[in-house]
C-alpha positions as CSV (number, residue, x, y, z in Angstrom):
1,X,-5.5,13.2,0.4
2,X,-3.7,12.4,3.3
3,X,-3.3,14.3,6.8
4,X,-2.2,13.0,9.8
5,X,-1.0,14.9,12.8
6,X,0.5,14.6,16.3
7,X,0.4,10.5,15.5
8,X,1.4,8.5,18.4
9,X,2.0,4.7,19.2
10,X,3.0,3.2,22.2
11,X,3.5,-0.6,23.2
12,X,3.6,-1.3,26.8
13,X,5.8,1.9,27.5
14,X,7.7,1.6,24.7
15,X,6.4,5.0,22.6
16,X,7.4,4.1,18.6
17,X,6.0,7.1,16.9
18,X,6.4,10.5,18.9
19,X,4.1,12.9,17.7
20,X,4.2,12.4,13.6
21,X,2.7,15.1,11.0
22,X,2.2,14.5,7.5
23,X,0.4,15.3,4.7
24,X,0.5,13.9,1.2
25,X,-0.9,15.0,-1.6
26,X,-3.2,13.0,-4.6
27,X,-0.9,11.7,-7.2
28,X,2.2,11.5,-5.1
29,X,4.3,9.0,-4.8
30,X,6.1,9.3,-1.5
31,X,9.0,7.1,-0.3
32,X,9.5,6.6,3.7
33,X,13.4,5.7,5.2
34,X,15.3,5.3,8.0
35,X,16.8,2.5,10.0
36,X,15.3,-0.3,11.5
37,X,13.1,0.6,14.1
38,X,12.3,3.9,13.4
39,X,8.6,3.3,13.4
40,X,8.0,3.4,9.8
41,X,6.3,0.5,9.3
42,X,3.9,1.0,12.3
43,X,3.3,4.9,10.7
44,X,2.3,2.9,7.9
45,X,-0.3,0.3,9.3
46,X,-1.5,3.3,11.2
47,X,-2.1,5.3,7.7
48,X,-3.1,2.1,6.5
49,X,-5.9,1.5,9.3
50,X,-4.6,-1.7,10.0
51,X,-3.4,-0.1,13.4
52,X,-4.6,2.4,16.0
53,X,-2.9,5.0,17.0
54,X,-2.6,6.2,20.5
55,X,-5.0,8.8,21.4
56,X,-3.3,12.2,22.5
57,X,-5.2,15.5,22.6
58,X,-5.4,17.0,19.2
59,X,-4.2,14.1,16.7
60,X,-6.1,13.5,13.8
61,X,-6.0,10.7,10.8
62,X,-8.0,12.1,7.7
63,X,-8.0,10.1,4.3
64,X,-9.5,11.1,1.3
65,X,-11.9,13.9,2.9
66,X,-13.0,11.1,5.6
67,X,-11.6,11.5,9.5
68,X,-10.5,7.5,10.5
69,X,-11.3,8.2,14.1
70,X,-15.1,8.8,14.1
71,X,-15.6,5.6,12.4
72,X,-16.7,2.8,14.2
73,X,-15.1,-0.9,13.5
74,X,-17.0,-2.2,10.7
75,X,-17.0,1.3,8.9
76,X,-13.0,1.3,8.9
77,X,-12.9,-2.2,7.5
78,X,-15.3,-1.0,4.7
79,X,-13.5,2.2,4.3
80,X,-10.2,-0.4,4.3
81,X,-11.3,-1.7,1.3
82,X,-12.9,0.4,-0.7
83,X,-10.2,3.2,-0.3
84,X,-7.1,1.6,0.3
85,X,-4.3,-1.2,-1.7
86,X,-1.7,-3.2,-0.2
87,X,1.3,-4.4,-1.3
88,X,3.6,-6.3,0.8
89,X,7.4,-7.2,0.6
90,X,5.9,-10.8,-0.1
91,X,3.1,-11.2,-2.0
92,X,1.0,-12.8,0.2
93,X,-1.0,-14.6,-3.0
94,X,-3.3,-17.4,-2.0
95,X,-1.5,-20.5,-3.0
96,X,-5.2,-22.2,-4.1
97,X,-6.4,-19.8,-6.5
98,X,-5.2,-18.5,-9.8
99,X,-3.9,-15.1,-10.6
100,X,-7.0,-14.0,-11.8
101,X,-8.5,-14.9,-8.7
102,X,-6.5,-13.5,-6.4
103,X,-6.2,-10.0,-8.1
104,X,-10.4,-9.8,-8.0
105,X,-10.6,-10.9,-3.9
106,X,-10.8,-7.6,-2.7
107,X,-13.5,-6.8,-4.9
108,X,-15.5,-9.5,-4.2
109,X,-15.2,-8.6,-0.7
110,X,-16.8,-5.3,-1.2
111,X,-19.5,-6.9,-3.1
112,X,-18.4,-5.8,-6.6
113,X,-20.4,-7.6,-9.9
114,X,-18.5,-10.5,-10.4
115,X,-18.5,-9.6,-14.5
116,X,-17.3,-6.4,-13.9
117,X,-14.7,-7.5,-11.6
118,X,-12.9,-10.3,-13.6
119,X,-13.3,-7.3,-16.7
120,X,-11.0,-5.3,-14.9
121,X,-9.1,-7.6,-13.4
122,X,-8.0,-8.7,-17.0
123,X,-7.4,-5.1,-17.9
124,X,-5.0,-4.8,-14.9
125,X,-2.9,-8.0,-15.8
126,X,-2.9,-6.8,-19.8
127,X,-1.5,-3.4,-18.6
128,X,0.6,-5.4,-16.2
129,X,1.7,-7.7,-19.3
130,X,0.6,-10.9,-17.3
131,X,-2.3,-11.5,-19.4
132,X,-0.8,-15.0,-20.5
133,X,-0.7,-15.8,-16.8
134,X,-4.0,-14.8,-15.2
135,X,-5.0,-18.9,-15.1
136,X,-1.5,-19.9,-13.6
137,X,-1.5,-20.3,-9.4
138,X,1.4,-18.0,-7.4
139,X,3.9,-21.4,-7.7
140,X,3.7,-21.1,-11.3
141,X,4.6,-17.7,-11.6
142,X,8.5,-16.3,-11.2
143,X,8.8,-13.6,-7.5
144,X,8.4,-10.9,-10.0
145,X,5.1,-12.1,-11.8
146,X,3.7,-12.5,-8.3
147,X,4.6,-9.5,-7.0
148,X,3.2,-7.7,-10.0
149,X,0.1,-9.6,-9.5
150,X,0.1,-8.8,-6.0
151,X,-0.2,-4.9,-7.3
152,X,-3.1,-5.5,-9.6
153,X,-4.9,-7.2,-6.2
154,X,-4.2,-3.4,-4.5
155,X,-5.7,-1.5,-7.4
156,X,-8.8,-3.6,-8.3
157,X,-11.1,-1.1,-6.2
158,X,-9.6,1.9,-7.4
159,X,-8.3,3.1,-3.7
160,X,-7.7,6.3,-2.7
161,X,-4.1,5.2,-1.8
162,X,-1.8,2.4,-2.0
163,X,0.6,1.5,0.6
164,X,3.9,-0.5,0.2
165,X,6.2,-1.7,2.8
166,X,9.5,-2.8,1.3
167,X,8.0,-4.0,-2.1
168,X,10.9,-5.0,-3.4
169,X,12.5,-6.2,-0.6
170,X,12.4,-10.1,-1.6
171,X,13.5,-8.9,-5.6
172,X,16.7,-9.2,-7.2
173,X,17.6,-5.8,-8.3
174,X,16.5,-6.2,-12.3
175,X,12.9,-7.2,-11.1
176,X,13.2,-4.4,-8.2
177,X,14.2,-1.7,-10.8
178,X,10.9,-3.0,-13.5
179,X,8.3,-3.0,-10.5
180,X,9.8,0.7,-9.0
181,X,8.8,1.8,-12.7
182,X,5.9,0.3,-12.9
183,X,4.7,2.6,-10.3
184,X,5.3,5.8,-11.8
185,X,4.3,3.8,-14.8
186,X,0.3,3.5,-12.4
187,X,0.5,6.9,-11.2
188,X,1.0,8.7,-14.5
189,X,-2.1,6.0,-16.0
190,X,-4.5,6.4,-12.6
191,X,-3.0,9.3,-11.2
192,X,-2.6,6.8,-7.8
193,X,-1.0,8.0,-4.8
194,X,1.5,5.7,-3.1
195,X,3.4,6.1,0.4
196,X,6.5,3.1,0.2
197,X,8.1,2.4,3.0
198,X,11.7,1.1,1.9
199,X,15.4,0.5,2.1
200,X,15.7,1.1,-1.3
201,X,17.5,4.2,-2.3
202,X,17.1,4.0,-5.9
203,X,13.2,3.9,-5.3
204,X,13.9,6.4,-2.8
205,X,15.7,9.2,-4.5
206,X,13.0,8.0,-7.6
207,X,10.1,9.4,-5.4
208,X,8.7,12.8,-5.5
209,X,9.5,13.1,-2.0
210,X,11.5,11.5,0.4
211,X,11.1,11.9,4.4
212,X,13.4,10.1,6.7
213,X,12.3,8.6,10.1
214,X,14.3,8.3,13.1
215,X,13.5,7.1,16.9
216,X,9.8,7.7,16.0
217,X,9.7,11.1,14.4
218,X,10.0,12.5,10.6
219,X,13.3,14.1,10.8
C-alpha cells in the first residue's frame, strides 16, 4: 500500500527527515509519535504529496502500486485526490457552505456526478450519525460534529489512504476517545488504511502499530 525508502527533507541546511523507510500495509491503522520536531508531520505531508521530498540516490515514494516521483505536477494533484483523505487537527470546514457541502467538495473536484456524490455523502453522515445535521454550516455544529464531518470530506472518494495529523488534538478527551473509535469503527466497514500522526497515547497504543520518531529517523 505504502512504501517509502531512504526519505529525506532538508530546509536551507537544516535536514528534518534523515533517510526514513516505511512500509504500511492496506487495512492498517498506523499511529506516528515522538516529540516535537521530530519530523513527523513533514514525513506525513511527504506521504501525503503535499511535500517533496529531497532527492537522494535510491529513495522511492510508492502508493497504491503508483511510484509519486515519475508523476508530473498536475498528475500528483489528481492522484491527491482521487487516492488520498485528509484530516486535520482543525477541521478546516468552509465556514459558507453546509455539511453536506463540504463533505462532497473533493468529489466535485475530481469531477464526480453530482447525484452520486451528495448519495454518498448522505450515506457517510448516516453512518457518521450526523444525518440530522448535513444542512447545518461548521458554526452550527459542536468541535466534535465538525471534526466528524471533516472525516466523511476525506472518505467521499474512497482513497487509498487517509492521513491524520493530531486529529484530536483540538478535542476534549470524551469526543477524542468517540472519533479514535470511529476509526477502527471505518477500517473494519471500508477496510481504510490510516497513518495518524499524534500525541495521543491512547490512540497510540490503540493502533496496530506504533513507530516512534526522533531527530528525523523512525527509531
Amino acid at each position: 500500500m505504502v512504501i517509502a525508502k531512504n526519505i529525506h527533507k532538508y530546509y536551507d541546511d537544516t535536514e528534518v527527515l534523515k533517510g526514513v523507510n516505511l512500509t504500511i500495509d492496506k487495512g492498517e491503522v498506523v499511529a506516528i509519535v515522538g516529540p516535537s520536531g521530530a519530523g513527523k508531520t513533514t514525513l506525513l505531508q511527504i506521504l501525503g504529496t503535499l511535500d517533496t521530498p529531497t532527492k537522494e540516490e535510491d529513495f522511492l515514494l510508492k502508493i497504491n502500486g503508483i511510484t509519486i516521483q515519475n508523476l508530473n505536477d498536475k498528475q500528483i494533484a489528481a492522484f491527491r485526490n482521487e487516492h488520498i483523505g485528509y484530516i486535520f487537527q482543525f477541521h478546516q470546514l468552509l465556514p459558507e457552505f453546509t455539511a453536506l457541502e463540504n463533505i462532497c467538495i473533493p468529489a466535485f473536484i475530481g469531477n464526480k456526478d453530482r447525484k452520486q456524490t451528495e448519495q454518498k455523502a448522505k450515506e457517510l453522515l448516516r453512518f457518521l450519525g450526523l444525518e440530522n445535521r448535513m444542512k447545518h454550516k461548521p458554526n452550527e455544529l459542536s468541535g466534535g460534529e465538525q471534526q466528524r464531518v471533516a472525516v466523511a470530506r476525506a472518505l467521499i472518494n474512497d482513497p487509498s489512504i487517509i492521513l491524520a495529523d493530531e486529529p484530536s488534538g483540538n478535542l476534549d478527551s470524551q469526543t477524542a476517545e468517540s472519533l479514535h473509535k470511529l476509526f477502527f469503527e471505518l477500517r473494519d466497514a471500508y477496510n481504510q488504511t490510516f497513518i495518524i500522526v499524534t500525541h495521543n497515547q491512547e490512540l497510540a497504543d490503540m493502533a496496530d502499530r506504533k513507530l516512534t520518531m526522533r531527530d528525523g529517523i523512525i527509531v
